[in-house]
ROLUM-133063 format. One line per 5 residues: their letters; for each residue x, y, z of N, C-alpha, C, O. Coordinates in nm, 3 decimals, always signed. Atoms other than C-alpha are relative to their C-alpha. Last residue first. Layout:
% ROLUM-133063
a> X/Y/Z/X/Y/Z/X/Y/Z/X/Y/Z  ...;
***
This chain:
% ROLUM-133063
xxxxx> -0.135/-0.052/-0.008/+1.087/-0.243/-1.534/+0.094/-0.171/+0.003/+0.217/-0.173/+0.010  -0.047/-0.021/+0.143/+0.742/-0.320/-1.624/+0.163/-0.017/+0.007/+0.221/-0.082/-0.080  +0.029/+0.109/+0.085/+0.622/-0.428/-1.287/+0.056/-0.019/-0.151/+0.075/-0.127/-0.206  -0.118/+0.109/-0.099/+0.834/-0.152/-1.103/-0.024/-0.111/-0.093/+0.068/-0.159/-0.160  -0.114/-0.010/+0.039/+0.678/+0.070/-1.358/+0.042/-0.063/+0.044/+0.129/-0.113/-0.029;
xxxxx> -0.029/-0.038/+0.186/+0.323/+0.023/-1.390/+0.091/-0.074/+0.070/+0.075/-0.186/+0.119  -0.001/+0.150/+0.012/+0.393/-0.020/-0.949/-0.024/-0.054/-0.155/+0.033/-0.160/-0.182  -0.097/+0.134/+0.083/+0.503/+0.289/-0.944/+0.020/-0.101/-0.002/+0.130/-0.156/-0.012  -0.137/-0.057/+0.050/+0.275/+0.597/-0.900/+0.079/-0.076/-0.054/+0.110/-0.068/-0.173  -0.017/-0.113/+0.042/-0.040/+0.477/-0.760/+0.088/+0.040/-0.103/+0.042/+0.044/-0.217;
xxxxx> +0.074/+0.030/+0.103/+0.053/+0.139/-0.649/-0.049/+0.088/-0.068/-0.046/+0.043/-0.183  -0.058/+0.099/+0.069/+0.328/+0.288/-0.428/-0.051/-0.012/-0.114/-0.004/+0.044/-0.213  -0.152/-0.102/+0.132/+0.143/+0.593/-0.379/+0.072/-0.061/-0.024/+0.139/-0.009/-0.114  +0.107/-0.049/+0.121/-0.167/+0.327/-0.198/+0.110/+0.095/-0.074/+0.127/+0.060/-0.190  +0.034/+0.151/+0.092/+0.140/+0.124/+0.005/-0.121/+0.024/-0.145/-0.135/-0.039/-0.251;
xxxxx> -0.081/+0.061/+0.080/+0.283/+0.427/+0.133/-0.041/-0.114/-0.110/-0.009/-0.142/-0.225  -0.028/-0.118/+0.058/-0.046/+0.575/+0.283/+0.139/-0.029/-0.113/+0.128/+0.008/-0.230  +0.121/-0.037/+0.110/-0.196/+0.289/+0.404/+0.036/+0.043/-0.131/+0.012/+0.002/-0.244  -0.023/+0.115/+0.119/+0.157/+0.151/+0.562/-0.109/+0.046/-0.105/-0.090/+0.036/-0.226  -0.123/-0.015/+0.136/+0.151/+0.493/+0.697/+0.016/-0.095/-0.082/+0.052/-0.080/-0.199;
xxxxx> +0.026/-0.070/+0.084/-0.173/+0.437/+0.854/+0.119/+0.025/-0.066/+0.116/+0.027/-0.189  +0.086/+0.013/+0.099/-0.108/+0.095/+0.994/-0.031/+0.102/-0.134/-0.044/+0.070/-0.252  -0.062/+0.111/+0.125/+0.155/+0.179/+1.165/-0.085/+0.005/-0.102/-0.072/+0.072/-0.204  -0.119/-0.088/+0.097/-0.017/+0.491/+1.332/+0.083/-0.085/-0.121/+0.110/-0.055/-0.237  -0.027/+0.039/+0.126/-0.302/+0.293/+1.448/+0.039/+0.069/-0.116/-0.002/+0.088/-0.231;
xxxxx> +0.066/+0.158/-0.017/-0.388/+0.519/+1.691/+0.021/-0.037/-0.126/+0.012/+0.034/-0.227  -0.120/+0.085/-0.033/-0.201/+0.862/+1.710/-0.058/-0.172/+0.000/+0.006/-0.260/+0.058  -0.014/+0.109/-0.106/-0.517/+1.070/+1.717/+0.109/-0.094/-0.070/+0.073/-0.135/-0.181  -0.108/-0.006/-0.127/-0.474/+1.458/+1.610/-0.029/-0.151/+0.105/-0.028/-0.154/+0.228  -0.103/-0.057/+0.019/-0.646/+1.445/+1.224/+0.151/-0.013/+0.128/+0.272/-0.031/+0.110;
xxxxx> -0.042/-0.105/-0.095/-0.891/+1.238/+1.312/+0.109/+0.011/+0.006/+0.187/-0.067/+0.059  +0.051/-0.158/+0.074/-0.981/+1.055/+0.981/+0.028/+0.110/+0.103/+0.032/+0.227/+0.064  -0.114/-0.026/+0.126/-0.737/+0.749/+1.066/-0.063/+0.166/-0.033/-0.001/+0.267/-0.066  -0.069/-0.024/-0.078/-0.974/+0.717/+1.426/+0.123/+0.053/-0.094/+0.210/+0.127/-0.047  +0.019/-0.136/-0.052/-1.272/+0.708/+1.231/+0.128/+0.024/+0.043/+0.159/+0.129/-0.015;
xxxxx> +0.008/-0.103/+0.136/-1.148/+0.451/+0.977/-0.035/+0.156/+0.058/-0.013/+0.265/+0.004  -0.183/+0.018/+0.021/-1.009/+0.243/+1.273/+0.008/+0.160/-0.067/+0.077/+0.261/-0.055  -0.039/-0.105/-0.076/-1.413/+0.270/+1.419/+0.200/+0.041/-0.015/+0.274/+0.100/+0.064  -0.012/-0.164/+0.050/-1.487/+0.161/+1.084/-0.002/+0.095/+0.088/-0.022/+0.215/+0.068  +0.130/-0.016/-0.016/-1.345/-0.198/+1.147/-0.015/+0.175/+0.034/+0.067/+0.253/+0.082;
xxxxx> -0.017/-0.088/-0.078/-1.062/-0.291/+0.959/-0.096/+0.045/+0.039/-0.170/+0.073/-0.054  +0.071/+0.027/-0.147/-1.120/-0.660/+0.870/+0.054/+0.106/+0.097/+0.098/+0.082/+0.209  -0.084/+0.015/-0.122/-0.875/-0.700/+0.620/-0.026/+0.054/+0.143/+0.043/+0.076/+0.242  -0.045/+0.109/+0.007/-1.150/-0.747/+0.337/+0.147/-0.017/+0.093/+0.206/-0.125/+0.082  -0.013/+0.098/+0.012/-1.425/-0.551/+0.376/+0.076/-0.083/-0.006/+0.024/-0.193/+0.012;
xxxxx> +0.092/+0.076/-0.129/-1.286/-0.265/+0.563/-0.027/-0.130/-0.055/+0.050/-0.216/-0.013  -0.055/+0.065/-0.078/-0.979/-0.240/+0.296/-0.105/-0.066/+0.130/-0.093/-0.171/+0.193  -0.079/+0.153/+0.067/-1.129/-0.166/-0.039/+0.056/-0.070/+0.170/+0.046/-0.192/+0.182  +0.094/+0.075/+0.064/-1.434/+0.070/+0.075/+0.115/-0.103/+0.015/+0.097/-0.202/+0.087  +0.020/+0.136/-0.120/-1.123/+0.215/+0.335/-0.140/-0.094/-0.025/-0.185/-0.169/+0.062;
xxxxx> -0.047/+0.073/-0.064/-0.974/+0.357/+0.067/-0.033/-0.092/+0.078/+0.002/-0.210/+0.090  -0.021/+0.101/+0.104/-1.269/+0.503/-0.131/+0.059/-0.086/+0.053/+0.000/-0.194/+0.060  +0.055/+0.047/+0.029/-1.386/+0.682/+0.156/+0.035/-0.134/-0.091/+0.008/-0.252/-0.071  -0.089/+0.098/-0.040/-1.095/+0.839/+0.305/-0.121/-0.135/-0.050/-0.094/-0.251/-0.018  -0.118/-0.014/+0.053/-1.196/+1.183/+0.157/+0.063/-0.155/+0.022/+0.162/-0.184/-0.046;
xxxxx> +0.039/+0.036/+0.121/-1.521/+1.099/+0.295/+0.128/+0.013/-0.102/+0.123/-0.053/-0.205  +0.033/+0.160/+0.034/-1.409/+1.055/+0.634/-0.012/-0.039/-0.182/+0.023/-0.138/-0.246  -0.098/+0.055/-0.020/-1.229/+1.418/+0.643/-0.047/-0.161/-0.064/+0.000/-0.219/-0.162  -0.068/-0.035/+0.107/-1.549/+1.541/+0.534/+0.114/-0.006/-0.032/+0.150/+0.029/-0.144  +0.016/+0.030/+0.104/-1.755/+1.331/+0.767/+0.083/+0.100/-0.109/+0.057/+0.048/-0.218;
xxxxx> -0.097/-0.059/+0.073/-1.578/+1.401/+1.073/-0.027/-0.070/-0.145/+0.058/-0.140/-0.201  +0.007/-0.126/-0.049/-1.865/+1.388/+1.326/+0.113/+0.048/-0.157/+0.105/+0.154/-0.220  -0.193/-0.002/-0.072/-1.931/+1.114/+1.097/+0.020/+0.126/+0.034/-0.002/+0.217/-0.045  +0.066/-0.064/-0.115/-2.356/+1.102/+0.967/+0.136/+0.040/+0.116/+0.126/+0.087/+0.229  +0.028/-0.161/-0.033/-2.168/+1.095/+0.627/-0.082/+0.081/+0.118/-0.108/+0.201/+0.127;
xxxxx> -0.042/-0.096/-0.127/-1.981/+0.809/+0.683/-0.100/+0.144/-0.011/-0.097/+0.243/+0.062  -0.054/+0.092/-0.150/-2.180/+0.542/+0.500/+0.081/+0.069/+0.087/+0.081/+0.030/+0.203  +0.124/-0.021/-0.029/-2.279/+0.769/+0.202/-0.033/-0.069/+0.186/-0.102/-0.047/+0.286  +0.028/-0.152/-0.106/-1.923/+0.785/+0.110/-0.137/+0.018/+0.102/-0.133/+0.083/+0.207  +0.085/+0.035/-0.106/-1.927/+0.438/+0.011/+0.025/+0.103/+0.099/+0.035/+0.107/+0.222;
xxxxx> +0.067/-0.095/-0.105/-1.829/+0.509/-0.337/-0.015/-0.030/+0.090/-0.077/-0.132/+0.057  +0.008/+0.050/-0.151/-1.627/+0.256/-0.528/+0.010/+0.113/+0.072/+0.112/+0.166/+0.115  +0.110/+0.088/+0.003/-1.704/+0.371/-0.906/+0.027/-0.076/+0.104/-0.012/-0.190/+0.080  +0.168/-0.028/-0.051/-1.487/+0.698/-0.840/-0.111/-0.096/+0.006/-0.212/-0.061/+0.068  +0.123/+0.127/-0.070/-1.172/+0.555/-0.792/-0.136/+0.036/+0.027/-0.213/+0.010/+0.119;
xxxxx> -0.070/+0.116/+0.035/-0.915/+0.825/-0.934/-0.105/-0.093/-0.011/-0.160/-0.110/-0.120  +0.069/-0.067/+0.140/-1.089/+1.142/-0.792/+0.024/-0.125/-0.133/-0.042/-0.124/-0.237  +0.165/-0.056/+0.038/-1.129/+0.981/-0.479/-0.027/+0.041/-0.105/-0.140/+0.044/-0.153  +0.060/+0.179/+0.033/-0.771/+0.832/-0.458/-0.118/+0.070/-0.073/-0.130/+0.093/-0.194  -0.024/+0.090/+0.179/-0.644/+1.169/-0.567/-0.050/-0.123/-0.023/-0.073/-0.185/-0.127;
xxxxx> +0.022/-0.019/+0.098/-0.805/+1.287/-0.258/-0.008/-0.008/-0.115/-0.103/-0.001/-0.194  +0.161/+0.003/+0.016/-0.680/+1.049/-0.040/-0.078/+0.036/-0.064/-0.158/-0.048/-0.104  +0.016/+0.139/+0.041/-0.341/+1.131/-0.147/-0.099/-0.040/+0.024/-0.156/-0.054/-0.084  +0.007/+0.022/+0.164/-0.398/+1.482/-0.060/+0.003/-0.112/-0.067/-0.074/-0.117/-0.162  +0.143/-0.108/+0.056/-0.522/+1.405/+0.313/-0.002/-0.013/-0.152/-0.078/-0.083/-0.219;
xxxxx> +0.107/+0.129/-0.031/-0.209/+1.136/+0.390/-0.140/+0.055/-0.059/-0.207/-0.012/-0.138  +0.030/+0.057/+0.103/-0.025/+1.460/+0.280/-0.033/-0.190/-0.031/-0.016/-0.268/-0.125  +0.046/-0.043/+0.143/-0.165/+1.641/+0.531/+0.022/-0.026/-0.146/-0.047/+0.013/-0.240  +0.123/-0.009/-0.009/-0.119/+1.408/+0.812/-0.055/+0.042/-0.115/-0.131/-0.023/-0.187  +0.059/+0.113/+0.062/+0.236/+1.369/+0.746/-0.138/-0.035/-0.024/-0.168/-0.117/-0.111;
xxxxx> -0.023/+0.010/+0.167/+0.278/+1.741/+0.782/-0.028/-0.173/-0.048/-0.091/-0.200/-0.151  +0.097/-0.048/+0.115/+0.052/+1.653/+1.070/+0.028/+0.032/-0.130/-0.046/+0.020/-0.228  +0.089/+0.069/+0.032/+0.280/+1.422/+1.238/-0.098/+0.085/-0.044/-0.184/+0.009/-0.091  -0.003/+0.072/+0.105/+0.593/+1.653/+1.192/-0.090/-0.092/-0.008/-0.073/-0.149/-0.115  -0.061/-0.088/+0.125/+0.448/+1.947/+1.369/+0.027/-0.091/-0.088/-0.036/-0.082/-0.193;
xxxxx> +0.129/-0.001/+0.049/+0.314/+1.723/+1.657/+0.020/+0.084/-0.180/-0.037/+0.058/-0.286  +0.102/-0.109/-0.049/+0.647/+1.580/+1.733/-0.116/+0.050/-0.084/-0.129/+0.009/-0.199  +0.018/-0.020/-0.094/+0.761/+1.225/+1.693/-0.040/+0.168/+0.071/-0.088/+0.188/+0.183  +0.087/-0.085/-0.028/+0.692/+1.146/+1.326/-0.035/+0.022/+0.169/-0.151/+0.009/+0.208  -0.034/-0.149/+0.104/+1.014/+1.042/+1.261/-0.091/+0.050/+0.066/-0.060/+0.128/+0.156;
xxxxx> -0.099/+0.003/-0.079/+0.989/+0.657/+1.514/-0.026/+0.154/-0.031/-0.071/+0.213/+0.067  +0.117/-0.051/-0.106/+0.678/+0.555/+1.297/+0.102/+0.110/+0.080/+0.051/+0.222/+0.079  -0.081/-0.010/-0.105/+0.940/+0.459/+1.017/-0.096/+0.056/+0.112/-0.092/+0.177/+0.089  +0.064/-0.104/-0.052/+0.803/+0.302/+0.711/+0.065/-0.007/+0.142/+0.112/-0.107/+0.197  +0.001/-0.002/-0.101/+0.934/+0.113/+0.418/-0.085/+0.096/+0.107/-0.164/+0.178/+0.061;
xxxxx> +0.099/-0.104/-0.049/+0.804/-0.037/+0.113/+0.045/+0.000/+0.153/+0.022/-0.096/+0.227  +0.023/-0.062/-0.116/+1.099/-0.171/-0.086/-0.098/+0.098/+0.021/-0.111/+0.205/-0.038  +0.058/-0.120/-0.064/+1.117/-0.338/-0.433/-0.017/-0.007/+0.165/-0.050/-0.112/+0.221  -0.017/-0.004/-0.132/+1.323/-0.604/-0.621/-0.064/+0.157/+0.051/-0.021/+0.264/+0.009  +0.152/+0.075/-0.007/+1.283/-0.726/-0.977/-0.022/+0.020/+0.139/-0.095/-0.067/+0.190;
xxxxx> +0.000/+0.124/+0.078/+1.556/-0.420/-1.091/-0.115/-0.089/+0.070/-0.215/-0.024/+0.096  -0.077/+0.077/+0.061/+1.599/-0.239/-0.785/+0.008/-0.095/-0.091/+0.053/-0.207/-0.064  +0.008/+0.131/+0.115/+1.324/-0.072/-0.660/+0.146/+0.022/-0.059/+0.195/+0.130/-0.093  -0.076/+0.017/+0.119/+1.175/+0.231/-0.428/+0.048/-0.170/-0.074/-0.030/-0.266/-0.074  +0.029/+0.122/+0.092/+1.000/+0.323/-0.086/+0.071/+0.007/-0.148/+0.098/+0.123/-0.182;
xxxxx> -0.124/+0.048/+0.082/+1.040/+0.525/+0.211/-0.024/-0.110/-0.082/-0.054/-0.221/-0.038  +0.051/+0.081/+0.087/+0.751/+0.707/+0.440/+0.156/-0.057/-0.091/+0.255/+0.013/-0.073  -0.032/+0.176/-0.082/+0.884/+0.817/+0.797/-0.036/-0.099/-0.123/-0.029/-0.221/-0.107  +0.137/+0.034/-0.141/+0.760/+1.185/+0.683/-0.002/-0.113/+0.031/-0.113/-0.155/+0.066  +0.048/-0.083/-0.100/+0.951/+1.143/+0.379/-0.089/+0.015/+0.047/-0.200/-0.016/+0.006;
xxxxx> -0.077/+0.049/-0.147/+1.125/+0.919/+0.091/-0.058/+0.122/+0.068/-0.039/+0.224/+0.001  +0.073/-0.104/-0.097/+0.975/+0.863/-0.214/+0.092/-0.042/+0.092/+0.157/-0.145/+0.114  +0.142/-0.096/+0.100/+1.078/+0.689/-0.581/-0.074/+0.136/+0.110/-0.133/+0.239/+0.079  +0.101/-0.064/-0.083/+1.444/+0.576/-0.421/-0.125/+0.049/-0.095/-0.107/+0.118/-0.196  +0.017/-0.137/-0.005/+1.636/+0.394/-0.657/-0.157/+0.067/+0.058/-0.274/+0.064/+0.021;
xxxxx> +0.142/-0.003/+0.005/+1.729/+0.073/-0.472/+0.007/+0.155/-0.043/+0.066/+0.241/+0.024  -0.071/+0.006/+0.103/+2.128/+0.010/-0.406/-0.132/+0.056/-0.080/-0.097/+0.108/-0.186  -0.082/-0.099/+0.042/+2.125/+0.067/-0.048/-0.020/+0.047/-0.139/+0.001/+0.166/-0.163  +0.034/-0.144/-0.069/+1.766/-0.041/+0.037/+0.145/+0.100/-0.081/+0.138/+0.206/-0.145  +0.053/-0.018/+0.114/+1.833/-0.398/-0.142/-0.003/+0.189/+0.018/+0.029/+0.268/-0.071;
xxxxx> -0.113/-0.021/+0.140/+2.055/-0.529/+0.090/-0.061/+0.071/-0.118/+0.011/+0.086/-0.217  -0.080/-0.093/-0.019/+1.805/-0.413/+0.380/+0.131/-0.029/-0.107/+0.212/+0.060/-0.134  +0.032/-0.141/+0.040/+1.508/-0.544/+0.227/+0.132/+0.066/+0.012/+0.169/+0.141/-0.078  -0.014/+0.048/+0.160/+1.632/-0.964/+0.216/+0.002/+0.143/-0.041/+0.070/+0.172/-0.140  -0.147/+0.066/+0.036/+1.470/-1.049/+0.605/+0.005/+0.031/-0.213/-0.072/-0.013/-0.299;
xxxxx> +0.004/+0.179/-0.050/+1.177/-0.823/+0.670/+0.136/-0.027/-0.071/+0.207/+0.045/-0.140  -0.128/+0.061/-0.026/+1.248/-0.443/+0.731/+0.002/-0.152/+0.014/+0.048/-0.218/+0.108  -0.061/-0.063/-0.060/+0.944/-0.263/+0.558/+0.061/-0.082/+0.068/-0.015/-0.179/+0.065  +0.077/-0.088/-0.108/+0.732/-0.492/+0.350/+0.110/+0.052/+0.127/+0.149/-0.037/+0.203  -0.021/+0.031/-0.139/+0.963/-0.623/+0.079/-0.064/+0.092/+0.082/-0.036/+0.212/+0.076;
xxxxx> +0.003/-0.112/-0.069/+0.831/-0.651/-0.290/+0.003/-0.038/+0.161/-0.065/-0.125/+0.215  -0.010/-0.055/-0.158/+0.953/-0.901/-0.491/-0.021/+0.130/+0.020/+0.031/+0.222/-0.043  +0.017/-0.125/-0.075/+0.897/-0.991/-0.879/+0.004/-0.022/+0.126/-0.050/-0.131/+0.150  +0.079/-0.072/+0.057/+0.982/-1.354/-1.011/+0.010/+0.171/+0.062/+0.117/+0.207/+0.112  -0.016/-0.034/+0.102/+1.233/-1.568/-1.031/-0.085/+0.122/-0.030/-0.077/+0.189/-0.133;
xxxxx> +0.069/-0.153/-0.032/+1.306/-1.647/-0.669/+0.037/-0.006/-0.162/+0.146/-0.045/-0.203  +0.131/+0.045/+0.062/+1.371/-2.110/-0.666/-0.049/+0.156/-0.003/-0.167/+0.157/+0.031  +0.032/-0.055/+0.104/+1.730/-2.076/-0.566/-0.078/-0.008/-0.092/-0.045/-0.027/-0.209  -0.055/+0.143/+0.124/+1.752/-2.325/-0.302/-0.017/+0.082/-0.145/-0.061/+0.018/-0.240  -0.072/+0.162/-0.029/+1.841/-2.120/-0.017/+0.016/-0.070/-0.141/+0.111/-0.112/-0.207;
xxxxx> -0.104/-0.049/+0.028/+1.626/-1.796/-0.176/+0.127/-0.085/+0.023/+0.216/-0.079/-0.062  -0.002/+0.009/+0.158/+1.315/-2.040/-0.129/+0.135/+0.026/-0.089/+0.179/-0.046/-0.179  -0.004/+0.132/+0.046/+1.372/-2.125/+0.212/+0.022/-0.006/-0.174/+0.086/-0.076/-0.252  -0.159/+0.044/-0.038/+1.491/-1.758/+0.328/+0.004/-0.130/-0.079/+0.103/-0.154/-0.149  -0.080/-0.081/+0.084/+1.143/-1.643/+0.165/+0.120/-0.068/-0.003/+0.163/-0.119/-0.107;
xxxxx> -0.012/+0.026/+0.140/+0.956/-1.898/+0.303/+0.099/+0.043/-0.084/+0.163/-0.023/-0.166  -0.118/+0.174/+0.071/+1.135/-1.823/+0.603/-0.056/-0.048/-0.078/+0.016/-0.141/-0.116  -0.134/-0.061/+0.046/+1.041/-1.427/+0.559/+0.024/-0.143/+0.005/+0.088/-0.195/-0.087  -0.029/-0.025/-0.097/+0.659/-1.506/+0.523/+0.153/+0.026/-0.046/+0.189/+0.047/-0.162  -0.091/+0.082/-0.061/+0.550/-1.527/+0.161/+0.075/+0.089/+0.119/+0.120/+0.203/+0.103;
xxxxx> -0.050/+0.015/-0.065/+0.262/-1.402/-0.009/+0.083/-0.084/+0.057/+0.052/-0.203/+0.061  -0.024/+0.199/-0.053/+0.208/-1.502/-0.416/+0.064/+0.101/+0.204/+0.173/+0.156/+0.191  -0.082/-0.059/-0.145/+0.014/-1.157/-0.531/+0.034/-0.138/+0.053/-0.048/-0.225/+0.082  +0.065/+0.110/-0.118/-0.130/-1.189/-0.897/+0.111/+0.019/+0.107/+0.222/+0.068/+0.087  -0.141/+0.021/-0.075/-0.068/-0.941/-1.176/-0.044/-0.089/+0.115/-0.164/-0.085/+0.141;
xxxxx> -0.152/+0.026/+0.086/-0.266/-0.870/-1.498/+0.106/-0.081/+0.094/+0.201/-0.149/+0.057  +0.014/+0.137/+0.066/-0.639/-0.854/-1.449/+0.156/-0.105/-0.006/+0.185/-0.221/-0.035  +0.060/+0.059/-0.092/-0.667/-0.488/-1.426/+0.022/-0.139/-0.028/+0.020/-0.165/-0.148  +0.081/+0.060/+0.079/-0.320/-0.317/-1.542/-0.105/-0.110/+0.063/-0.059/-0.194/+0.141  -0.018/+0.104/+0.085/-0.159/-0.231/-1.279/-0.146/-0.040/-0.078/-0.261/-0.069/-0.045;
xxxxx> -0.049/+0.075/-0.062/-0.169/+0.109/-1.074/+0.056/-0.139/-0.070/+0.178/-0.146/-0.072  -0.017/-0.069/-0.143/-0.448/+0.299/-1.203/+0.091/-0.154/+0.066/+0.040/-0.261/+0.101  -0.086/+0.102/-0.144/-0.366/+0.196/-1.575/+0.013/+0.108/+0.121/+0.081/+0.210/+0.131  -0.075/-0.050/-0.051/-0.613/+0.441/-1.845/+0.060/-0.089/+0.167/+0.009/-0.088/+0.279  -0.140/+0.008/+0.078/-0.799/+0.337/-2.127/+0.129/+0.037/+0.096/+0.240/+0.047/+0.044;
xxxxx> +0.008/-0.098/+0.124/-1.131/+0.510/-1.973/+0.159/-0.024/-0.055/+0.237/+0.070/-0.075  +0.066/-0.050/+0.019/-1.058/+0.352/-1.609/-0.012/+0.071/-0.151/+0.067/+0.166/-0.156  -0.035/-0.055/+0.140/-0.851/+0.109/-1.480/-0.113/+0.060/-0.016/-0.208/+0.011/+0.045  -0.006/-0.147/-0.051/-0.973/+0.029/-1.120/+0.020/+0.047/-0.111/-0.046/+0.150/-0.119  -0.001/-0.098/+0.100/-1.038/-0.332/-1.128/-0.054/+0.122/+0.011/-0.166/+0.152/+0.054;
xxxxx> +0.093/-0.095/+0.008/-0.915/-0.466/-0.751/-0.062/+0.066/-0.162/-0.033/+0.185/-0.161  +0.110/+0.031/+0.101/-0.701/-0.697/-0.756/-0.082/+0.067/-0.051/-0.117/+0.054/-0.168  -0.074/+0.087/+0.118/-0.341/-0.538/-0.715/-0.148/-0.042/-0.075/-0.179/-0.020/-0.192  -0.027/-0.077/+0.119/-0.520/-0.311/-0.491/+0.061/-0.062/-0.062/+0.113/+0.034/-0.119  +0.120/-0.029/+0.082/-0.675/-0.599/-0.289/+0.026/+0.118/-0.057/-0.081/+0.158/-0.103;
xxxxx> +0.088/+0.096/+0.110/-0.346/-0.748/-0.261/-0.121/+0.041/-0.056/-0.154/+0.019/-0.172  -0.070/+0.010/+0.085/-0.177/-0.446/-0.059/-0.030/-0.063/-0.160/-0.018/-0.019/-0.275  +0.042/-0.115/+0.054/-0.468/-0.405/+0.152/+0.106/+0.018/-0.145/+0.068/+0.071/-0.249  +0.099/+0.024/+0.101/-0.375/-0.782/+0.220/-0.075/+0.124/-0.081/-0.142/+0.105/-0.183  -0.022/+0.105/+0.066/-0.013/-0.704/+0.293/-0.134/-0.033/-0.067/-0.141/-0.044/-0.189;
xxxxx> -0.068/-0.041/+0.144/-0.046/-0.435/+0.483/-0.003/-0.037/-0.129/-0.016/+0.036/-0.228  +0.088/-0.077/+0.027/-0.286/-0.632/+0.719/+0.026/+0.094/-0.113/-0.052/+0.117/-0.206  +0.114/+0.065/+0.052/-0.075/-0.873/+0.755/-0.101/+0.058/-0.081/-0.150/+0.019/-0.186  +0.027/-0.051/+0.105/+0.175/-0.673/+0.894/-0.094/-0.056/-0.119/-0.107/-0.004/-0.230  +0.084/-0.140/-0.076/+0.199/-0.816/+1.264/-0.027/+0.109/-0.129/-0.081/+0.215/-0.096;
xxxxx> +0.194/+0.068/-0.040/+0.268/-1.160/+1.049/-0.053/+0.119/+0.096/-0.173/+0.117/+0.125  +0.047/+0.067/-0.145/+0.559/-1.020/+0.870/-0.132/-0.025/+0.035/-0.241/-0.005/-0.020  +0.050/-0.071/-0.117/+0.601/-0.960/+0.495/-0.002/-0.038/+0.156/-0.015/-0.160/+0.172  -0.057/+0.078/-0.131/+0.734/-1.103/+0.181/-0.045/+0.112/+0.148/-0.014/+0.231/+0.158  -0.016/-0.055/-0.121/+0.555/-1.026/-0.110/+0.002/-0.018/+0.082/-0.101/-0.060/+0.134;
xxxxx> +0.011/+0.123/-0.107/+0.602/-1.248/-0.450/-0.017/+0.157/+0.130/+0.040/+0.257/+0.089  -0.089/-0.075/-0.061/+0.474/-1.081/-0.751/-0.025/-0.019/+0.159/-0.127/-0.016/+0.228  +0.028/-0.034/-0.135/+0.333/-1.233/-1.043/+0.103/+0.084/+0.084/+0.202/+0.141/+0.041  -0.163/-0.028/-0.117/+0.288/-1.173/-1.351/-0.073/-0.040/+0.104/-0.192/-0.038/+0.135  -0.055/-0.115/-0.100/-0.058/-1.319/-1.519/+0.163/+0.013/+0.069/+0.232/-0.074/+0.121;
xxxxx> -0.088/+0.050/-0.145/-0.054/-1.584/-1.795/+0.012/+0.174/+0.076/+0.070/+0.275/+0.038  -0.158/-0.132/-0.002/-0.265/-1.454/-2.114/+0.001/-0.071/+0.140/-0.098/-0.109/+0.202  +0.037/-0.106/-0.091/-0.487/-1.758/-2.251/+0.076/+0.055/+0.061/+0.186/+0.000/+0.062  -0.133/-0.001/-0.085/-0.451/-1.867/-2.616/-0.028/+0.112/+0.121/-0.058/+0.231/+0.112  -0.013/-0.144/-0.014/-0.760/-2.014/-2.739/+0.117/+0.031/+0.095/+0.150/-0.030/+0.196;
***
């Protein structure tokens, strides 16, 4: 019986981004398709090969890169790619796009330095949550914040942080601290959230296809 070979797709990252990186993977794995319809990649289809940046350097050395790349915000290999890369988003410190087998997820913490521009980022960290929710309805675990001073914020963030508490070991005082609108804690993190779920969202189909 002839069995279908998954893509892959190499992602090069740092080791204080780790965490990017595996929230990253468990939406690749995750089956999410729904009623004939690709949330993100096809379920089943794509497999995640990590690689540090001197893997990367090692590999690109001996010319062994054939497959898909995606670069986690400024590791060695992103910034040649950044110029030439057609942008898919760019704002509120968020930045991401693709070049042929080559993609960029960046993020800038640095932007969102007054309160004005960290809540416009705030609020559309909010709507994207939402679309998760309406998106991902058969991973509920709303029921688990709802004693949360900020259960209606929380629950909006429900789906998300179903896929990431278990498996990159964010613990759900993170998930409170992401749902309060005016705390600054684990700011990296949340933009990587937030970029890295409208990545897969929006154009990872296409990057993969492309």
């Amino acid at each position: 019986m002839f069995k279908f070979e998954k893509k892959k797709v190499i992602v090069v990252y740092k080791e204080k981004d780790e965490i990017a990186l595996n929230y990253l993977r468990k939406l690749i794995e995750t089956d999410d398709d729904k009623d004939g319809e690709i949330i993100g990649t096809e379920d089943d289809s794509v497999s995640v090969i990590a690689w540090t940046e001197k893997v990367y350097r090692d590999n690109k050395t001996q010319g062994n890169i054939s497959n898909k790349i995606i670069f986690l915000d400024d590791v060695e290999g992103a910034n040649s790619i950044k110029p030439i890369m057609d942008t898919k988003y760019s704002s509120n410190g968020v930045c991401y796009g693709f070049a042929g087998n080559q993609a960029v997820i960046s993020i800038d913490e640095g932007i969102l330095k007054s309160d004005d521009e960290f809540m416009k980022f705030q609020k559309e960290f909010e709507e994207l949550m939402n679309k998760i929710n309406e998106k991902a309805q058969k991973i509920d675990k709303s029921k688990e914040l709802d004693n949360h001073k900020n259960a209606k914020t929380g629950k909006i963030l429900a789906v998300v942080l179903a896929i990431a508490y278990p498996f990159i070991g964010i613990p759900f005082a993170v998930g409170a601290a992401i749902a309060d609108s005016t705390d600054r804690k684990n700011l990296r993190e949340k933009m990587f959230l937030f970029a890295i779920t409208k990545f897969y969202i929006e154009e990872m189909d296409s990057f993969m296809k492309s």
